[in-house]
Backbone as CSV, one residue per row, in Angstrom:
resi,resn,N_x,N_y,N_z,CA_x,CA_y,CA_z,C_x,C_y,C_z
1,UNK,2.758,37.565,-19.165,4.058,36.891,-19.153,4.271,36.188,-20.490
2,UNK,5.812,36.353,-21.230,5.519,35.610,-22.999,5.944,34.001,-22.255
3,UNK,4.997,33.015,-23.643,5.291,32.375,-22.841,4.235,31.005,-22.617
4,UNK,3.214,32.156,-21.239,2.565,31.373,-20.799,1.137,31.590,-21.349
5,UNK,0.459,30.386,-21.201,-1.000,30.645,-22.701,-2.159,29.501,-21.107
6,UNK,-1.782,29.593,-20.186,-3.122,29.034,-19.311,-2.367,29.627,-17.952
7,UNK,-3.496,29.856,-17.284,-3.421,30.062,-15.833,-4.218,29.427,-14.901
8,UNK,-3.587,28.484,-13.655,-4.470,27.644,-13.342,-4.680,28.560,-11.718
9,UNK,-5.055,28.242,-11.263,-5.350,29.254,-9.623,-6.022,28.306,-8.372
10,UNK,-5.719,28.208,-7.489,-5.817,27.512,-6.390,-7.207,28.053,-5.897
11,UNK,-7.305,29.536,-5.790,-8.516,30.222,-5.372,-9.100,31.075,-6.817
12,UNK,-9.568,32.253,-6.415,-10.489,32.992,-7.177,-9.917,33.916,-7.791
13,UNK,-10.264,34.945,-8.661,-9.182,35.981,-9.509,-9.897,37.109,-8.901
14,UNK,-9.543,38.083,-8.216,-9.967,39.471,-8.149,-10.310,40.311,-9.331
15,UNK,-10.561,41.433,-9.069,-10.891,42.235,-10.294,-9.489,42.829,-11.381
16,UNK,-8.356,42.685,-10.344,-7.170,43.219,-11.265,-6.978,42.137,-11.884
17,UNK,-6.872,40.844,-11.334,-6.277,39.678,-11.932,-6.924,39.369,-13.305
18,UNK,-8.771,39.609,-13.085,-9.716,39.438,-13.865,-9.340,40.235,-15.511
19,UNK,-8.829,41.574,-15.456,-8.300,42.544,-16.029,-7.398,42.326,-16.868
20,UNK,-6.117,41.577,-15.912,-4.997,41.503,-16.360,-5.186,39.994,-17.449
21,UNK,-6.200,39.140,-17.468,-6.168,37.935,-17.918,-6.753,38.703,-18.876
22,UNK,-7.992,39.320,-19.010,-8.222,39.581,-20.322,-7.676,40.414,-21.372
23,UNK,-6.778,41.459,-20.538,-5.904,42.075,-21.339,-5.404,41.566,-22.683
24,UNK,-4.234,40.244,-21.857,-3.248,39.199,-22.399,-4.110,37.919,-23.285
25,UNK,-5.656,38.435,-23.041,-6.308,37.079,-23.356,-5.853,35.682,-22.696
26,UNK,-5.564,35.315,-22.123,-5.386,34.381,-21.045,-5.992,33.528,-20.713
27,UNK,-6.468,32.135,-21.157,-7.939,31.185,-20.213,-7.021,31.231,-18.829
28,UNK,-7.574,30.380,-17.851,-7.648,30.513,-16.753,-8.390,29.425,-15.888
29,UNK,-8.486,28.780,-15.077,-8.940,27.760,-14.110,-9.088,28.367,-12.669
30,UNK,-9.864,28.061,-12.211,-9.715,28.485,-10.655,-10.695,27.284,-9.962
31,UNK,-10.497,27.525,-8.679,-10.700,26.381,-7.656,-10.343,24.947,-8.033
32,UNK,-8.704,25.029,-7.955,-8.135,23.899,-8.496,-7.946,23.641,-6.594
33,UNK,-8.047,22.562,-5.793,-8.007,22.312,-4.991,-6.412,22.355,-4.389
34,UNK,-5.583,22.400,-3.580,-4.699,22.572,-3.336,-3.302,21.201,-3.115
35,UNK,-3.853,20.318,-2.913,-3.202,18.999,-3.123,-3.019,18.708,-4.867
36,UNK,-4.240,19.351,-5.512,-4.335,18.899,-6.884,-3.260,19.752,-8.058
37,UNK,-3.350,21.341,-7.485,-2.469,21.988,-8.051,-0.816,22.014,-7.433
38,UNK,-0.951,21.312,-6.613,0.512,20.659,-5.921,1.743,19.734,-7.186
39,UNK,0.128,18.781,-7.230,0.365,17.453,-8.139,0.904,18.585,-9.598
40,UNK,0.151,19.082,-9.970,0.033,19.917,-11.470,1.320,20.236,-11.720
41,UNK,1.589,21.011,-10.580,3.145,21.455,-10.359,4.286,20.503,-10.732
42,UNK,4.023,19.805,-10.128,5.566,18.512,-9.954,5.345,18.130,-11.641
43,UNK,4.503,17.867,-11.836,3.793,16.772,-13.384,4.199,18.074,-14.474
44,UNK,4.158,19.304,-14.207,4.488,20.240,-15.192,5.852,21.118,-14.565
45,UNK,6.682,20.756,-13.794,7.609,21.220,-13.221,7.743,23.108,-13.295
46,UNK,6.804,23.250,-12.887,6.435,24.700,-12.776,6.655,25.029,-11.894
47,UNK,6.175,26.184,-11.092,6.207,26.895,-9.718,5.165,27.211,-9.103
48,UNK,4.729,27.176,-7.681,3.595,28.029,-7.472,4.467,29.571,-6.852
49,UNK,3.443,30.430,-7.801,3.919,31.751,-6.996,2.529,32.328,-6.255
50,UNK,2.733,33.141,-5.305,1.533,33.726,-4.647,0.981,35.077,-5.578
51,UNK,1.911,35.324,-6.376,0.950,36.453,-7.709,1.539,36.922,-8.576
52,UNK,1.098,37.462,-9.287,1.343,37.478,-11.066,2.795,37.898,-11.246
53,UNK,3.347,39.520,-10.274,4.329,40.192,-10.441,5.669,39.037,-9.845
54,UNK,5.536,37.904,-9.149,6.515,37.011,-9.308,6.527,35.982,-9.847
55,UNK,6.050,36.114,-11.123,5.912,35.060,-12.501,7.584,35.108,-12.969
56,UNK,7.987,34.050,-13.689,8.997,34.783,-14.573,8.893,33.279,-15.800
57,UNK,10.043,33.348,-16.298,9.920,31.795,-17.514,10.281,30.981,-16.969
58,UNK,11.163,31.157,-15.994,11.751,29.940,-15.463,11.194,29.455,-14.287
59,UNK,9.900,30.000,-13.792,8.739,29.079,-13.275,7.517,28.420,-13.646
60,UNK,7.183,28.821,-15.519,6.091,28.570,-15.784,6.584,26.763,-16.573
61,UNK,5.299,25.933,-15.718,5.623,24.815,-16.247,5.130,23.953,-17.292
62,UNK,5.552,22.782,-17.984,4.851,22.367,-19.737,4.310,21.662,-19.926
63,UNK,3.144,21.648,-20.494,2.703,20.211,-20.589,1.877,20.433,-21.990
64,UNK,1.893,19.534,-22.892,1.353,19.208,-24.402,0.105,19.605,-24.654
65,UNK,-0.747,18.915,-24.027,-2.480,18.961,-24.166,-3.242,19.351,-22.918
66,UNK,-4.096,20.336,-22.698,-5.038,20.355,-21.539,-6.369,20.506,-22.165
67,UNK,-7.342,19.719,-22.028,-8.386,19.173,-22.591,-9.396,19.416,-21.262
68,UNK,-10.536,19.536,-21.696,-11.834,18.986,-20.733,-12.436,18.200,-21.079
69,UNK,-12.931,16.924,-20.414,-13.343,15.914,-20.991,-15.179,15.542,-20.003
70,UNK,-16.022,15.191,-20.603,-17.001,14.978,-19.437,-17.025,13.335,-19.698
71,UNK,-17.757,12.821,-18.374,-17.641,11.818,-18.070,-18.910,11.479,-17.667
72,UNK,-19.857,10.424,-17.346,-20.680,9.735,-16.394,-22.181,10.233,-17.025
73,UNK,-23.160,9.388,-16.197,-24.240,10.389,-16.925,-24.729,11.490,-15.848
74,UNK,-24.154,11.840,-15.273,-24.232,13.378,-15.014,-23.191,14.429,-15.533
75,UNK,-22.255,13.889,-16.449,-21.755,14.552,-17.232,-20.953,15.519,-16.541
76,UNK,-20.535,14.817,-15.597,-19.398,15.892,-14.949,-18.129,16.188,-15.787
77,UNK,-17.400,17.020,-15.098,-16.092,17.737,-16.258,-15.113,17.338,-15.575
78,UNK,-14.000,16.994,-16.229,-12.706,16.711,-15.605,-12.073,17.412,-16.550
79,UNK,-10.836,18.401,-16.158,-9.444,18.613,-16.635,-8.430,17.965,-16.603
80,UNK,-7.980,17.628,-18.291,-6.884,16.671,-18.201,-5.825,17.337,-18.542
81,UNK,-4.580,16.874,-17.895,-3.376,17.727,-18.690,-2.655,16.578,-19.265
82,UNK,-1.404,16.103,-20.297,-0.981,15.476,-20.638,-0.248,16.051,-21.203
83,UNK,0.880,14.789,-22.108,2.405,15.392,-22.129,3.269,16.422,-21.001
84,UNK,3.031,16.181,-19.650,3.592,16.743,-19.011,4.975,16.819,-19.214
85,UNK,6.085,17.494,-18.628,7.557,17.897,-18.846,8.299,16.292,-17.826
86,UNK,7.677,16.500,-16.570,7.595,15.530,-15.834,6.669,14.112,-16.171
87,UNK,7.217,13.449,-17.307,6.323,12.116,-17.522,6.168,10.924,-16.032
88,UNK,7.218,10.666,-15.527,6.719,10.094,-14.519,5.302,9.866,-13.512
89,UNK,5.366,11.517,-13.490,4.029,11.779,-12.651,2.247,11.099,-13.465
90,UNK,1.809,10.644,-13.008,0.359,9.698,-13.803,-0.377,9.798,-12.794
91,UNK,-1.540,9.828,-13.224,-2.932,9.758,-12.310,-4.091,8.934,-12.609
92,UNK,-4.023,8.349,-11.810,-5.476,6.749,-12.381,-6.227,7.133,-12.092
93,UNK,-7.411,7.105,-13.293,-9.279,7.610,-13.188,-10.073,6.536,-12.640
94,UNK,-10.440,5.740,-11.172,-10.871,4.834,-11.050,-12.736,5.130,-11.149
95,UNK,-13.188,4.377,-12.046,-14.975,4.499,-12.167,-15.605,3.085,-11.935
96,UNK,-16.412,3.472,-11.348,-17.269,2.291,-10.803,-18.774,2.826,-11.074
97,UNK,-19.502,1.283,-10.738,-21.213,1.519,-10.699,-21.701,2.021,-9.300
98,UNK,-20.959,2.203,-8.632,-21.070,2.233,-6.966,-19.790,3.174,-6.437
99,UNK,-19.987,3.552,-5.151,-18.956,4.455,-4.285,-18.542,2.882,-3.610
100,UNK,-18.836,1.677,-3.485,-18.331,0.643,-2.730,-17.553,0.124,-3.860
101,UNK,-17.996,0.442,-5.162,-16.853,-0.499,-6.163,-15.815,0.176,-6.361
102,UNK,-15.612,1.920,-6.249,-14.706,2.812,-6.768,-13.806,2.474,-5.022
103,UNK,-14.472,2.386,-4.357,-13.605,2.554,-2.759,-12.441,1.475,-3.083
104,UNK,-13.468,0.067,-3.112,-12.625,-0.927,-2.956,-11.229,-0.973,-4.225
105,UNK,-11.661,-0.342,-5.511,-10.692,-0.368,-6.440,-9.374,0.265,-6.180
106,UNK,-10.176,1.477,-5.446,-8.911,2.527,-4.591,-8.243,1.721,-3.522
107,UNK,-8.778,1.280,-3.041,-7.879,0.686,-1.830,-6.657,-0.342,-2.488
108,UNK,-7.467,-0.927,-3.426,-6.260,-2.196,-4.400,-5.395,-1.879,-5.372
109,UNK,-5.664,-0.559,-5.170,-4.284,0.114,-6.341,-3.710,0.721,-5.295
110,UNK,-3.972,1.341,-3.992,-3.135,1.952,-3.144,-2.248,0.964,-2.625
111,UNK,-2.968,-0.612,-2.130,-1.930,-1.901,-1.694,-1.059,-2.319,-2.830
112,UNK,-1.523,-2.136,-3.855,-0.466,-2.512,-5.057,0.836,-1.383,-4.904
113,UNK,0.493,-0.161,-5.205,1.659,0.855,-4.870,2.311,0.723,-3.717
114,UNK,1.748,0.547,-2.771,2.833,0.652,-1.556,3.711,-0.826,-1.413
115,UNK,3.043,-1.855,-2.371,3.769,-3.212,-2.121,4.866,-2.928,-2.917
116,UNK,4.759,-2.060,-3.872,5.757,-1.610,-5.145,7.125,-0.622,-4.563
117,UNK,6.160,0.410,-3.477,7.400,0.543,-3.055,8.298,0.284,-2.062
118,UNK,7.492,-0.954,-0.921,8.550,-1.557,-0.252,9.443,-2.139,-0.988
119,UNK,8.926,-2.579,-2.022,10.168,-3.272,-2.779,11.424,-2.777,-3.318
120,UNK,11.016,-1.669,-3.771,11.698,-0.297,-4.176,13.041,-0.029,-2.481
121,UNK,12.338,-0.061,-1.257,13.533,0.457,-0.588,14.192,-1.261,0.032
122,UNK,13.071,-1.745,-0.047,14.222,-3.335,0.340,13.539,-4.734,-0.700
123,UNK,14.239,-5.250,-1.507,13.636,-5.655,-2.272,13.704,-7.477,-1.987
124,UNK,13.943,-7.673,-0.799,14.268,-8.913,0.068,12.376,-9.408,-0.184
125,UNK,12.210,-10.629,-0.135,10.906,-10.801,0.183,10.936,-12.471,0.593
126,UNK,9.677,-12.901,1.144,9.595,-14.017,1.788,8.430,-14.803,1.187
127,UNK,7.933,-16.099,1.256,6.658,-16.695,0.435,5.959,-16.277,1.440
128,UNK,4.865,-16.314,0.671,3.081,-15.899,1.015,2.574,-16.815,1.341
129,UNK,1.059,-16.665,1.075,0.365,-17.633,1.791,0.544,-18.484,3.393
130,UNK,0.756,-17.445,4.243,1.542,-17.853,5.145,2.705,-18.772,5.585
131,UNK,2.893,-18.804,4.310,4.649,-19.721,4.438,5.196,-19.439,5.607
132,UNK,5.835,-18.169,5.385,6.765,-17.776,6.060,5.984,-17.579,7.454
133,UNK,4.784,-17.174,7.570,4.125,-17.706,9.373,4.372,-18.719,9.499
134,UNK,3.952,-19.810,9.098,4.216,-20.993,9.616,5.372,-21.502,9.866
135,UNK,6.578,-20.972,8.887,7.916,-21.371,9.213,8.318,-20.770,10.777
136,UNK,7.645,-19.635,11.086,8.237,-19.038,11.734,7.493,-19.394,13.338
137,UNK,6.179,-20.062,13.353,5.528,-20.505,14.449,6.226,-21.791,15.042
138,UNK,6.397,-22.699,13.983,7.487,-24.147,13.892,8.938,-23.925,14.721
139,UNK,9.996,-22.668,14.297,10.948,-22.255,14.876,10.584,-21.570,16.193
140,UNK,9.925,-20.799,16.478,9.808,-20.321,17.900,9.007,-21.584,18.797
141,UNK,8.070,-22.256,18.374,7.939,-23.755,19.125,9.167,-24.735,19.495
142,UNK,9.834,-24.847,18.376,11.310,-25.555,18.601,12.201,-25.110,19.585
143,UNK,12.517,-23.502,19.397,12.815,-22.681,20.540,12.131,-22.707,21.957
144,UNK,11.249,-22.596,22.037,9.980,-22.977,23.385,10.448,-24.126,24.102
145,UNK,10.946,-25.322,22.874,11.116,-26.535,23.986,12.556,-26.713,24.567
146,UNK,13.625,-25.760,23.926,14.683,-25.604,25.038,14.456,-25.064,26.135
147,UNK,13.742,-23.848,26.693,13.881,-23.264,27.629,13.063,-24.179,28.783
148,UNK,13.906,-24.304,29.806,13.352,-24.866,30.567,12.609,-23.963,32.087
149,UNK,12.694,-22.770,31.624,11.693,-22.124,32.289,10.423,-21.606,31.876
150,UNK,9.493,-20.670,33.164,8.092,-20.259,32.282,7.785,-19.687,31.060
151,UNK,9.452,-19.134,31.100,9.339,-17.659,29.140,8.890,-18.649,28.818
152,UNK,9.091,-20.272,28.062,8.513,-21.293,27.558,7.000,-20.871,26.820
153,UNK,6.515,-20.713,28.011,4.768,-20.162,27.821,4.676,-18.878,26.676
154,UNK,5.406,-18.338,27.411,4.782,-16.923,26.549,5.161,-16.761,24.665
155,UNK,6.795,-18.192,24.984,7.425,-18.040,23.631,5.908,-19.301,22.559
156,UNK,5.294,-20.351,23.219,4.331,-20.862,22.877,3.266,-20.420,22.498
157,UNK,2.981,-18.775,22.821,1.547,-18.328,23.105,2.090,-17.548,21.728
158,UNK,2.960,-17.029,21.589,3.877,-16.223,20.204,3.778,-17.025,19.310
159,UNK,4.043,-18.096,19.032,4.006,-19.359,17.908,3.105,-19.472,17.620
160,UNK,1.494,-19.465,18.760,0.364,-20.174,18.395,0.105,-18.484,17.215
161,UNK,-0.035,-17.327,17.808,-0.100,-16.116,17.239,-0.025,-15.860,16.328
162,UNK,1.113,-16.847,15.640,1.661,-16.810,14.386,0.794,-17.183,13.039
163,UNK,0.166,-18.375,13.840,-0.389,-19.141,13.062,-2.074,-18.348,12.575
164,UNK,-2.121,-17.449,13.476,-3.578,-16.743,12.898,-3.351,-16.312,11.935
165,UNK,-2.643,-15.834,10.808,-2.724,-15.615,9.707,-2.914,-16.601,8.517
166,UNK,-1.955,-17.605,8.572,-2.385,-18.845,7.622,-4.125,-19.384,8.087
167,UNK,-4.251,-19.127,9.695,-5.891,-19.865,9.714,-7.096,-18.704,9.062
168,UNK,-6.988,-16.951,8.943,-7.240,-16.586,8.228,-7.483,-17.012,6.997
169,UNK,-6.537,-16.925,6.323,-6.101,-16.777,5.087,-7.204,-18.503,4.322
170,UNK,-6.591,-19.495,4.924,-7.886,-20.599,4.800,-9.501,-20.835,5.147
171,UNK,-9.593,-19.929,6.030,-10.966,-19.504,5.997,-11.617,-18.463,4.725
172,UNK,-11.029,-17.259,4.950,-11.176,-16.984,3.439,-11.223,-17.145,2.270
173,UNK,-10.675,-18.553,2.085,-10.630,-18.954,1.000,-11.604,-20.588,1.131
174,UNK,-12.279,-20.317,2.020,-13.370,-21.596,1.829,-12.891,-22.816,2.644
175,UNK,-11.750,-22.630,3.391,-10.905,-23.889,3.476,-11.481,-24.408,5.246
176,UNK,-11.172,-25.154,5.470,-11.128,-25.623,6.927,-9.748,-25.230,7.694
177,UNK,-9.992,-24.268,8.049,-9.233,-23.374,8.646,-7.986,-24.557,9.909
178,UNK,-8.300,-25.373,10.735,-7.932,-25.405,11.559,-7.083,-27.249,10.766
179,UNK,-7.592,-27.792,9.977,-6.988,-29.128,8.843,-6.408,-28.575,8.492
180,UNK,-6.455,-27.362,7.652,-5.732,-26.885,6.363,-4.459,-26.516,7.539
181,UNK,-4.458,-25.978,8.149,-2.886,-25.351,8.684,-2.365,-26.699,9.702
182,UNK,-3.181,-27.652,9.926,-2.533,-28.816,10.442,-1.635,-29.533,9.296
183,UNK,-2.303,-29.471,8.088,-1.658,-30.159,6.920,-0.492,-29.871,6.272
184,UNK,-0.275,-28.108,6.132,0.198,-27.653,5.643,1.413,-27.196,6.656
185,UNK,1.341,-27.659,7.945,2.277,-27.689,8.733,3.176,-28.557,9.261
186,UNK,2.112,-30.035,8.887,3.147,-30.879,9.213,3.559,-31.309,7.577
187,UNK,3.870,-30.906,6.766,4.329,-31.086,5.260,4.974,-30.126,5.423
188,UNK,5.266,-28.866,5.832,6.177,-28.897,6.158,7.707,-29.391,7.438
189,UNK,7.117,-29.869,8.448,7.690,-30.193,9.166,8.490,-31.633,8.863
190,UNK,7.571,-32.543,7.533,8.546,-33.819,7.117,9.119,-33.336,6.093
191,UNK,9.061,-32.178,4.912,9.454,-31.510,4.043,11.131,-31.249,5.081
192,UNK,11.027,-30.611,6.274,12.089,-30.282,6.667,12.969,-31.350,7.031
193,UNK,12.568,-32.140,7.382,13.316,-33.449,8.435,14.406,-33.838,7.400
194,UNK,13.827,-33.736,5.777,14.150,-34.473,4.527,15.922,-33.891,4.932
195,UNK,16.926,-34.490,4.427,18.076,-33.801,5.055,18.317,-33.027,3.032
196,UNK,18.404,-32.003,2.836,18.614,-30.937,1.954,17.404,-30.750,1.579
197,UNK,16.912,-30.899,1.758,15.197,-30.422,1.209,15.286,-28.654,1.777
198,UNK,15.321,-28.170,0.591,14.998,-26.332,0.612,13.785,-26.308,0.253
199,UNK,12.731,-26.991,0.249,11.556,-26.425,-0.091,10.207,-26.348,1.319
200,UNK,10.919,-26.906,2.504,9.974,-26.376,3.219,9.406,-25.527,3.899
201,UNK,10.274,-24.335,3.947,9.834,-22.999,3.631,8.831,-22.187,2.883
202,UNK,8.596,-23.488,1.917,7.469,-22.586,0.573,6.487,-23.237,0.161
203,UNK,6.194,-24.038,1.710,4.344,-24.262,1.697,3.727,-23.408,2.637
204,UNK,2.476,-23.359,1.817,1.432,-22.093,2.765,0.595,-22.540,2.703
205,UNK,-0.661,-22.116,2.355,-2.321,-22.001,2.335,-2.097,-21.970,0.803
206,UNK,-3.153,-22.532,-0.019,-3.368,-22.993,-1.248,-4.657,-22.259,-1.546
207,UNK,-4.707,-21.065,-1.626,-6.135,-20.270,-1.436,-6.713,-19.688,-3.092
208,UNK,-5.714,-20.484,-4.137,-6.229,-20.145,-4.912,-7.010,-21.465,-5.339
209,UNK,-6.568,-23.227,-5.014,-6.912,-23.895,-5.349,-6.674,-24.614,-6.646
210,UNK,-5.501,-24.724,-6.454,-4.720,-24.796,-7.708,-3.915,-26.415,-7.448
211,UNK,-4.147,-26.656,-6.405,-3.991,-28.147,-6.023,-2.108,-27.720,-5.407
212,UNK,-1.862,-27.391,-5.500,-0.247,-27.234,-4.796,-0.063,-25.915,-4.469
213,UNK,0.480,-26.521,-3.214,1.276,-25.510,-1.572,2.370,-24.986,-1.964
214,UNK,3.269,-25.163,-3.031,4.112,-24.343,-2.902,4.098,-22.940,-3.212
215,UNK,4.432,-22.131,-2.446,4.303,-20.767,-2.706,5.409,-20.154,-3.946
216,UNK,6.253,-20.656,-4.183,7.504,-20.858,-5.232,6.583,-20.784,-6.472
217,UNK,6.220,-22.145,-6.371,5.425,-22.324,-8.100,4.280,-21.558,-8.265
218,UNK,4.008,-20.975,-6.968,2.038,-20.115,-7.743,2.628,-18.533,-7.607
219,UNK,3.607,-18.450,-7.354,4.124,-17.224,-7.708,3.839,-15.980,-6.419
220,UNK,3.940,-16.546,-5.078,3.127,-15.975,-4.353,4.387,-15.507,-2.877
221,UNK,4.512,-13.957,-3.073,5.436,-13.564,-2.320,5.156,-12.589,-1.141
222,UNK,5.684,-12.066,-0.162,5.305,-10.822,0.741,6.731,-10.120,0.427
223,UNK,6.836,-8.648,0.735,7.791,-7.848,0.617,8.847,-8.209,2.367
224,UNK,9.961,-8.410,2.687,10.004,-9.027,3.888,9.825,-7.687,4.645
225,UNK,9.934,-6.495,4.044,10.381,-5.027,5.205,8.552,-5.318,5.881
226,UNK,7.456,-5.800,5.040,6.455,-5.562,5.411,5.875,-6.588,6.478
227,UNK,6.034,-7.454,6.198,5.840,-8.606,7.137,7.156,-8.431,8.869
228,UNK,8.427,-7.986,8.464,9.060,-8.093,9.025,8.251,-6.353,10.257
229,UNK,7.872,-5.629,9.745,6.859,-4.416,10.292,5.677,-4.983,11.123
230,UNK,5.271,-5.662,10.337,3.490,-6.416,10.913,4.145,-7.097,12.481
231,UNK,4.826,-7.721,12.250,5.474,-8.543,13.589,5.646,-7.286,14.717
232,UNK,6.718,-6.452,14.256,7.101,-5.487,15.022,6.191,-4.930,15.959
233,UNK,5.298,-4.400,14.835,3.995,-3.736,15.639,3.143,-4.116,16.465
234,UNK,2.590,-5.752,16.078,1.953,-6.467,16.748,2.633,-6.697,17.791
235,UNK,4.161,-7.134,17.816,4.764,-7.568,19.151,4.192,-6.117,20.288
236,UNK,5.263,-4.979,19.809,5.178,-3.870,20.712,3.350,-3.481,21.095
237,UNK,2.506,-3.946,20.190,1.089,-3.816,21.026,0.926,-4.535,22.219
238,UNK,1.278,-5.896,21.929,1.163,-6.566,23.268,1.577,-6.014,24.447
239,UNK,3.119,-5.641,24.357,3.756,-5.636,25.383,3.214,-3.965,26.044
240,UNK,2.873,-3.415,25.227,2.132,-1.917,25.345,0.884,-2.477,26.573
241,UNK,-0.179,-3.496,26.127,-1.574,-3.688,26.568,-0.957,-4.851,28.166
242,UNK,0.174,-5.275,28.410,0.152,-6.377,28.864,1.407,-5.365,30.178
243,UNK,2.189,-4.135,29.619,2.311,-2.813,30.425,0.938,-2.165,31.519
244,UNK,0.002,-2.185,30.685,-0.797,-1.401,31.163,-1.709,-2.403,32.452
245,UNK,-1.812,-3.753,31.674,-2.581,-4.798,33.019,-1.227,-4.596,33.736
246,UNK,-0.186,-4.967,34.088,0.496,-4.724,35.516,0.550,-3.604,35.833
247,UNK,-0.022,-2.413,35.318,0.390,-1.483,36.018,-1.142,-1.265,36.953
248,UNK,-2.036,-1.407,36.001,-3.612,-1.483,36.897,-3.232,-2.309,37.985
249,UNK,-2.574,-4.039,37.803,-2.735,-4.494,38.827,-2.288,-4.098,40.350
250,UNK,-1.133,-3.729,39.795,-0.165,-2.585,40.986,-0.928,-2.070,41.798
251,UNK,-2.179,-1.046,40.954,-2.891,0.478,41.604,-4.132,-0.516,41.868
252,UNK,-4.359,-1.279,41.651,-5.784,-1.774,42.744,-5.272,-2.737,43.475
């Protein structure tokens, strides 16, 4: 095909294929894994075809440099492509001294991306450090003490619920879990009383130790689609597990 000067292959080359590459002189790649030559695709806006005779120009895709590079001291090989046609597309090389340091690195660039793109489809967000739990345990307690029937209970048992994340979040961070969210709850609760005071919303857990609760000044936010999800799910578990005890109770 004019044109094209590499051939990359998902599987193996038969003997014609073998033929036809050396004909044209052709390098060539094979056992490119199938998620990977997916990626290749989009990043070089090419095509996959299932064989040679439905090649044409306007599927073969571009990219600047393809290099082999070794790495580690076992000197493994990686293929790099660069200057792709598609610059957007990027791929992070995470290396570690350990499979527990490369895991955990992976996991903190995967929570970074996906925090990137809730933001991307709703870009609303709420303070961290359990701010916004605690605001929100305070209001459904407040709520709790109108009703003057039993829901009362269950809207109380929801509030206390709430609060397991800020008592997390202070344990993890060295704190006295059960002071720290007494403190940081009733500061906000005289923070609120204050008549215009907008800032009591944006105390949390202080888990970096930086001597101040406000979640405002330490720069510390949640995406709201995500938090506003976490609730969701957790609610509908309950009511899923708390389905299933009345229905046992029913049948025995």
């Amino acid at each position: 095909m004019p044109g094209a000067n590499l051939v990359i292959c998902q599987w193996g080359f038969d003997d014609e294929a073998n033929h036809l590459l050396m004909r044209e002189d052709l390098p060539a790649v094979r056992w490119v894994g199938g998620p990977e030559i997916e990626l290749i695709a989009i990043a070089t806006q090419g095509r996959i075809v299932p064989r040679f005779e439905d090649l044409s120009a306007s599927k073969l895709g571009h990219a600047g440099i393809v290099r082999e590079v070794s790495f580690g001291t076992t000197r493994d090989k990686m293929l790099v492509i660069e200057e792709c046609a598609n610059s957007r597309a990027v791929t992070v090389f995470v290396r570690g001294g350990n499979k527990m340091i490369v895991d955990e690195a992976k996991r903190a660039l995967h929570d970074a991306i996906c925090a990137v793109r809730n933001l991307v489809v709703d870009n609303r967000v709420v303070y961290g450090g359990g701010a916004a739990d605690i605001s929100c345990s305070i209001a459904v307690s407040k709520a709790a003490d109108e009703i003057p029937t039993i829901e009362q209970y269950a809207m109380r048992s929801f509030a206390a619920a709430l609060d397991a994340i800020p008592l997390a979040l202070a344990e993890n961070s060295g704190l006295s879990p059960i002071s720290t969210l007494a403190e940081v709850k009733s500061s906000q609760l005289a923070a609120a009383g204050k008549e215009g005071n907008v800032a009591a919303g944006r105390l949390g857990i202080d888990c970096r130790g930086l001597g101040d609760n406000d979640m405002k000044q330490q720069f510390v936010y949640d995406p709201l689609i995500s938090k506003r999800q976490q609730y969701l799910l957790a609610t509908q578990l309950v009511r899923a597990v708390l389905k299933i005890g009345n229905a046992h109770s029913l049948t025995t």
